[in-house]
C-alpha positions in Angstrom: -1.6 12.6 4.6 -0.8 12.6 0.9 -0.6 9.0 -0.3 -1.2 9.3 -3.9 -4.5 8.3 -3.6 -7.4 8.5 -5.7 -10.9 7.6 -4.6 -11.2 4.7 -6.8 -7.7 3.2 -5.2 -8.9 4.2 -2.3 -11.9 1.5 -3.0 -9.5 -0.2 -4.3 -7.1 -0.5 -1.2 -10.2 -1.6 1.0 -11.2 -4.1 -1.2 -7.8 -5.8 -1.2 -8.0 -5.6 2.7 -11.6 -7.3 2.4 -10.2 -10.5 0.5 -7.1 -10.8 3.3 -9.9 -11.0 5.9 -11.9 -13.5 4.1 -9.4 -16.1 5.0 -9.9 -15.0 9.0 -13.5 -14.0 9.2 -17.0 -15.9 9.5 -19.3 -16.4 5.9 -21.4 -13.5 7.2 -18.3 -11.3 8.2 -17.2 -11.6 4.4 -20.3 -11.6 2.8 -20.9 -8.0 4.4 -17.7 -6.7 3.4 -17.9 -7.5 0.0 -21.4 -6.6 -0.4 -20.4 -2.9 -0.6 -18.0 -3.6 -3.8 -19.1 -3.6 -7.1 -17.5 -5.2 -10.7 -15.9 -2.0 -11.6 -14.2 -2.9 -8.1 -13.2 -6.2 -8.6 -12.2 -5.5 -11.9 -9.7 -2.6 -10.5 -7.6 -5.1 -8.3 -8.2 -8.2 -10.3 -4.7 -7.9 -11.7 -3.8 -7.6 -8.0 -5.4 -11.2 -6.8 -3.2 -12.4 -10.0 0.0 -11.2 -9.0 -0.4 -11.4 -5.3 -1.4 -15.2 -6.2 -4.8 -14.8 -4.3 -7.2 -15.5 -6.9 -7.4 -19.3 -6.4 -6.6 -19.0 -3.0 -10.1 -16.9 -2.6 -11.7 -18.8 -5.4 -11.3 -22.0 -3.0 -12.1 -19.7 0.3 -15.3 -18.4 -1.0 -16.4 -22.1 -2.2 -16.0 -23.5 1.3 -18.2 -20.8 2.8 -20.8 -21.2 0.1 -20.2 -17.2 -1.1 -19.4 -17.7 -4.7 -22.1 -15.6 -5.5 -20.0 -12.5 -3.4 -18.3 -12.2 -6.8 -19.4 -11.1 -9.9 -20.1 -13.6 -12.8 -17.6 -12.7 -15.1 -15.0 -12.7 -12.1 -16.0 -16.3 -11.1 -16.2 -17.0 -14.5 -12.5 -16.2 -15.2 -11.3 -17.6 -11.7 -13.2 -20.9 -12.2 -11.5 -21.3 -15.4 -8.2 -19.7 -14.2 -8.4 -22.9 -11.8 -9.0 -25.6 -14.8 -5.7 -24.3 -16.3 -3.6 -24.1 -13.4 -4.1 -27.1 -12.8 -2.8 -28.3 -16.3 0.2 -26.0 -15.2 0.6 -27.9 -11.9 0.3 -31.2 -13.6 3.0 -30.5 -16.7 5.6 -28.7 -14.0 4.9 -31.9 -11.6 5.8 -33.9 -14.2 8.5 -32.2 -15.5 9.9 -32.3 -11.6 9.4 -36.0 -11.4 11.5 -36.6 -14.4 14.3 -34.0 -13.8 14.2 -36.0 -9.8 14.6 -39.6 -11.2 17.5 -38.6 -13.6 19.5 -37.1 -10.7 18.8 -39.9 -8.3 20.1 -42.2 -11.4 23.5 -39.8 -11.2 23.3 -40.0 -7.2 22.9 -36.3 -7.0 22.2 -35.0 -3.3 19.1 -33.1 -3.8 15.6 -32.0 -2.6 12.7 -30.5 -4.3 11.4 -27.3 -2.9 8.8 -25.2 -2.7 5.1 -26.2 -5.1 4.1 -29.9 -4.5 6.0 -30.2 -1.5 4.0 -27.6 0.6 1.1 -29.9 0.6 -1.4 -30.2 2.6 -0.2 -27.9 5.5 0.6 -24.8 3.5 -1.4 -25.8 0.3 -4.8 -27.9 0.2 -4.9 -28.5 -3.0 -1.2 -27.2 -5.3 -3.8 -26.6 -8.0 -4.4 -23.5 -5.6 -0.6 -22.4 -6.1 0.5 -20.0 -8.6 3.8 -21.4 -9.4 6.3 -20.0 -12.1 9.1 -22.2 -12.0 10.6 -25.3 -10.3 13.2 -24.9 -7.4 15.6 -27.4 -6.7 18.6 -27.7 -4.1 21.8 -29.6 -4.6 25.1 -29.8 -2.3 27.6 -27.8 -4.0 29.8 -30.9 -4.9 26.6 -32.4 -7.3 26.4 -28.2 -8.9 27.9 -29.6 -12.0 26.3 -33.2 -12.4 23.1 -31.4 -11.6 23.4 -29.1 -14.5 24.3 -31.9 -16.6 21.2 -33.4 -16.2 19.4 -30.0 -16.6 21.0 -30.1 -20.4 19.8 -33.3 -21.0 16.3 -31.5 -20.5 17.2 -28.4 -23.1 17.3 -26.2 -19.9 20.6 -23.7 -20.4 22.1 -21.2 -18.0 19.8 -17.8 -17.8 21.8 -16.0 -15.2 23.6 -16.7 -11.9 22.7 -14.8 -8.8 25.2 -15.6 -5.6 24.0 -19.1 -4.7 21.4 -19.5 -7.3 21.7 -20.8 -11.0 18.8 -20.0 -13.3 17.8 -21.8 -16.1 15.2 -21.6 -18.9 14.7 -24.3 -21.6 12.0 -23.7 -24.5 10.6 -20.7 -26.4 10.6 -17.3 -24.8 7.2 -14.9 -25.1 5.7 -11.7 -23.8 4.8 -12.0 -20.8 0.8 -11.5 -20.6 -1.0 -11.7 -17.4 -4.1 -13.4 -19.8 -2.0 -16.1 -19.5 -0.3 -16.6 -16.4 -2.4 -19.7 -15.3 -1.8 -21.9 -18.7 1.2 -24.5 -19.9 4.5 -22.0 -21.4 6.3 -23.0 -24.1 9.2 -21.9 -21.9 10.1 -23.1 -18.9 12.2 -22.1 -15.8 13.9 -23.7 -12.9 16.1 -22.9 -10.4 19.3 -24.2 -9.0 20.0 -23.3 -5.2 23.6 -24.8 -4.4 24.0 -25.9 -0.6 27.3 -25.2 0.9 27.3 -27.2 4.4 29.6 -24.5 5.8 29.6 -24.7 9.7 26.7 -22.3 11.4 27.4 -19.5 13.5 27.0 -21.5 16.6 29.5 -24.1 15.0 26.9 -26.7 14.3 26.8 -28.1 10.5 24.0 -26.7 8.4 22.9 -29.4 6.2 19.6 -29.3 5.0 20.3 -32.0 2.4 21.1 -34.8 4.9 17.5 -33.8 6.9 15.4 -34.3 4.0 12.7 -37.2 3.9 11.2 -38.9 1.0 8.0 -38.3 0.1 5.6 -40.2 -2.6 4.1 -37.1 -4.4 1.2 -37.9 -6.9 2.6 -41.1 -7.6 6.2 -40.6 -7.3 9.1 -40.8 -4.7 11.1 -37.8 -4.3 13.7 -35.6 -1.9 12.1 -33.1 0.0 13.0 -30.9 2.9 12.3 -31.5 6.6 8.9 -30.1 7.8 10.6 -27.9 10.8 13.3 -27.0 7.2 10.3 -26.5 5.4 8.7 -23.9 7.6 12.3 -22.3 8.2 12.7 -21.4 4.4 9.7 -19.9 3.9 10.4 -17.6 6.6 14.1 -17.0 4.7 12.3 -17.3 1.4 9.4 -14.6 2.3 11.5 -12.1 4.5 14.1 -12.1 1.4 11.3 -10.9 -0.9 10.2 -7.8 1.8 13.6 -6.8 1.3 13.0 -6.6 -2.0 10.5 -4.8 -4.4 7.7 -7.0 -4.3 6.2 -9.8 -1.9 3.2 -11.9 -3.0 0.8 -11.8 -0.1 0.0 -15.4 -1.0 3.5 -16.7 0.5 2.5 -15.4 4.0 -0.7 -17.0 3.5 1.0 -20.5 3.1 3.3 -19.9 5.9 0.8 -18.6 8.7 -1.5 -22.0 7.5 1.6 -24.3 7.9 2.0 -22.8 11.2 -1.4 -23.3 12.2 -1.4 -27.0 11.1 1.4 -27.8 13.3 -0.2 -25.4 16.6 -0.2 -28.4 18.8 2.7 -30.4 17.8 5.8 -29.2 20.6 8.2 -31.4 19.0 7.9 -29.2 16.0 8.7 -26.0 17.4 11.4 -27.0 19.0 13.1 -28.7 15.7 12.4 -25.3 14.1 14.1 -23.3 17.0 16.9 -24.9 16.8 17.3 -25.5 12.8 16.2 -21.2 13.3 19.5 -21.0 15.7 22.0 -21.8 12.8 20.3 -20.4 9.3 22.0 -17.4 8.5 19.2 -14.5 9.7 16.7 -17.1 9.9 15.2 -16.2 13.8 14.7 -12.5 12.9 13.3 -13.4 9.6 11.0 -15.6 11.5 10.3 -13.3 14.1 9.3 -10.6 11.3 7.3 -13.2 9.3 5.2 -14.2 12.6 4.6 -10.5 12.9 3.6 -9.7 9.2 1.5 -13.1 9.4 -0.5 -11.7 12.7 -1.4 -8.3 11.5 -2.2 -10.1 7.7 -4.4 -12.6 8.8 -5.2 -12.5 12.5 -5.1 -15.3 15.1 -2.1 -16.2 17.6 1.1 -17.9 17.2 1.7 -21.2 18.7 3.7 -20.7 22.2 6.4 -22.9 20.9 7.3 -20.4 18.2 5.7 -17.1 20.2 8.1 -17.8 23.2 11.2 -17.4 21.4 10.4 -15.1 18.5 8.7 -12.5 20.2 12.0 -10.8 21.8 13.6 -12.0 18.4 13.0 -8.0 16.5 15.1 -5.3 16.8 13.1 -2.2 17.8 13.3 -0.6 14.4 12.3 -3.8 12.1 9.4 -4.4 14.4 8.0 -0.7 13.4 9.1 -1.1 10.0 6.8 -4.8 9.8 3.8 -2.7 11.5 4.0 0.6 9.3 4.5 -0.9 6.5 3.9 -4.5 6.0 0.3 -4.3 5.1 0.9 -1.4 2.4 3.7 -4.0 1.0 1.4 -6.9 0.6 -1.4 -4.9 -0.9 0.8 -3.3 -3.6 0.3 -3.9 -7.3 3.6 -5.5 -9.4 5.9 -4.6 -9.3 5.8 -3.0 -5.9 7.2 0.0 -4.0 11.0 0.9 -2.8 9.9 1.2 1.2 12.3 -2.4 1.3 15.6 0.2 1.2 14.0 1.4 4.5 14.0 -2.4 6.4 17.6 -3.1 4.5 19.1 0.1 6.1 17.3 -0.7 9.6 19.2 -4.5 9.5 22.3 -2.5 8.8 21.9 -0.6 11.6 21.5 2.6 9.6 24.8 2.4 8.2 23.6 1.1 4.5 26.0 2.2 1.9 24.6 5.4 0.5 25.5 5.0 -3.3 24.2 1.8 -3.2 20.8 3.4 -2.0 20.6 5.6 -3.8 21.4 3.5 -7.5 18.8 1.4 -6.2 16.0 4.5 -5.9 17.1 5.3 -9.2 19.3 3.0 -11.2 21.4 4.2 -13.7 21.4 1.0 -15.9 18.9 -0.5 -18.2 16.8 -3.5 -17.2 17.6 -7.3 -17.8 15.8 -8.2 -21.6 12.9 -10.2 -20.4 12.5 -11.5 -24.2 15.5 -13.5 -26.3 15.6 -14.1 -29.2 16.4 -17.2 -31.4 18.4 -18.2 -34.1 16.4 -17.4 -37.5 13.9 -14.9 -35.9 11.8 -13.2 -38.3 11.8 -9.7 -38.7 8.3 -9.5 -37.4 9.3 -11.5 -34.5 11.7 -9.4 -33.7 10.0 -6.1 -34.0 7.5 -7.9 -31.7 9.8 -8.3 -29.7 11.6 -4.9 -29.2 8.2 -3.2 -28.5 7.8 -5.7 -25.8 11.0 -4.9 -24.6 10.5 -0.4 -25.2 7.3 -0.9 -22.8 8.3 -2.6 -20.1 11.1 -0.3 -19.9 9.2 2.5 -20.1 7.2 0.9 -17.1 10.4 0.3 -15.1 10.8 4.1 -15.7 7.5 4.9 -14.1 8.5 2.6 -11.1 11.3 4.6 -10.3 9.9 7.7 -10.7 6.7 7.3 -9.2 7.4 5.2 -6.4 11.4 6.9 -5.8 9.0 9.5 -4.5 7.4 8.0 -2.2 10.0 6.4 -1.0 12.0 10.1 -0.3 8.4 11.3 1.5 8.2 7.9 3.3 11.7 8.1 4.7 11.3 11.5 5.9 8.4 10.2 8.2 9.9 7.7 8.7 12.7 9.3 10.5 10.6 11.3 12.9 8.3 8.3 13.4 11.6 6.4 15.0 12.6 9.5 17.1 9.4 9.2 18.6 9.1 5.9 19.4 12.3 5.1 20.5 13.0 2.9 23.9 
């Protein structure tokens, strides 16, 4: 089967699947797998445990069974220091979110912090652990403007809006360098998510704000979803990203350990069933995120959440999760264009054509992902516009390489559904 496959991705492909067992699988059981891997090898997908946000995930796993020595010095070397800096990174955007938090509580702002800090200690034993890029807050839809207000007041201004979302970045932009992913930025970026309590599908008000519960975070009191809300979003949050072109295999890590830590508590699943009843999407999403989790990192869901997601899948999204979920997860950034087959399966095959096929091969430039400043230096700027010429010559090679693929993929794809049809 032509996969575009060299031997050394090949390797490559087995080794990623090695570090996703690690997290399921006895000391011995990992220490044999990896045995058969070399540096050249770890070197090949290190960018990989980067992107995927594994590498301190695996740093930690690897500690607790006593296997550091399973990688190679230099590879420990850089994780072990990868870790000193992320947690400076954790710190400064903890901080950062602690301020922003007490500035809107000051202007009575409805909000909730999401996402880092707050998926501690069930998804995340330690946020050090977390690679996090930005901070995410959510704010009813009558505080937007307050809240963005106080985002000024921080030097954070509007980057881009994206249906529900405002984006904002405050500080000095750079090239982005993997070298550097773990350290403090001289930029910053947060998000805005804007609640509109618009009555569910079942005619029950969605609110998420007026579930949250306070929690004393390092020190300080702040907003922050429900646990059964908690567990709900990531579900949105991940099966939002698989229908997009890139999904961190990280996130399903959190969410299959959240469910895990809550296995035995009934009360739980139940809150989560029903706050799953009127999200938008959110019991398919879940059903397809239990799935993903399963096949990713082994073990059985609890039977409060088994019982009612595993009739949850429509036929074609269940194949779709088992074909191609694990090739998803073990893709380098920035991912692969098999998402266009899931979004046309939760259409019901009847995704808009044109729009399919801009998206295999889009007929506009990129968004800059440099800016400049007032005063830039010529240098600077000449820095600055090779920068921006290579990365769009690598968003070239994406579409090229991987709109391939994608046309051979959906060919099998086809006949694959044919055959395994009710």
């Amino acid at each position: 089967m032509f996969r575009f496959e060299t031997k050394a991705s090949s390797r490559s492909r087995r080794l990623k699947e090695a570090v996703l067992a690690s997290f399921r699988s006895t000391a011995a059981e990992v220490e044999a797998r990896f045995a058969v891997f070399g540096p050249s090898d770890w070197q090949r997908i290190l960018y990989w445990l980067d992107i995927s946000g594994l590498a301190l995930y695996l740093l930690d796993r690897l500690t607790e069974l006593g296997l550091e020595r399973c990688l190679p010095e230099p590879i420990l070397n850089r994780f072990q220091r990868n870790l000193v800096e992320n947690r400076e990174r954790t710190a400064a955007l903890f901080q950062e979110a602690a301020a922003i938090s007490r500035a809107m509580s000051r202007q009575r702002i409805s909000f909730a912090l999401l996402k880092g800090i707050t998926l501690t200690p069930e998804s995340v034993p330690d946020c050090a652990l977390r690679w996090q890029i930005d901070l995410d807050f959510l704010v009813a839809a009558s505080d937007a403007t307050a809240a963005r207000h106080v985002l000024m007041n921080f030097g954070y201004g509007m980057h881009a809006v994206c249906g529900n979302t405002m984006e904002f970045t405050a500080g000095e932009s750079g090239a982005p360098d993997i070298g550097k992913i773990y350290r403090v930025h001289s930029q910053r970026s947060l998000e805005l998510h804007i609640l509109s309590t618009t009555p569910a599908r079942n005619g029950e008000r969605n609110d998420r704000l007026a579930r949250t519960q306070l929690r004393k975070l390092d020190g300080a009191v702040i907003p922050a979803l429900s646990p059964a809300d908690i567990l709900v979003q990531q579900s949105l949050h991940l099966f939002k990203h698989l229908c997009g072109e890139h999904t961190r295999a990280s996130w399903v890590h959190e969410f299959w350990r959240y469910v895990q830590a809550r296995r035995e508590d009934a009360g739980f699943w139940l809150e989560v069933e029903r706050i799953a009843g009127i999200e938008p999407q959110a019991e398919v999403a879940m059903a397809a995120v239990v799935l993903l989790s399963k096949l990713t990192f082994g073990g059985a869901a609890p039977d409060g959440l088994e019982r009612w997601t595993a009739d949850r899948l429509p036929h074609k999204v269940r194949l779709w999760v088992e074909t191609f979920g694990m090739r998803v997860l073990l893709a380098d950034s920035p991912g692969n264009k098999l998402y266009l087959i899931l979004r046309q399966e939760l259409r019901d095959g009847t995704a808009n054509r044109p729009a399919i096929r801009r998206l295999v091969f889009p007929a506009h430039l990129p968004p800059p992902i440099t800016r400049g400043v007032p005063g830039e230096r010529l240098m600077t700027r000449l820095s600055r516009y090779r920068t921006e010429t290579y990365y769009l010559f690598l968003r070239l090679q994406f579409h090229v390489i991987e709109g391939l693929k994608y046309a051979i993929e959906l060919s099998r794809w086809q006949r694959r559904v044919t055959e395994t049809s009710p």
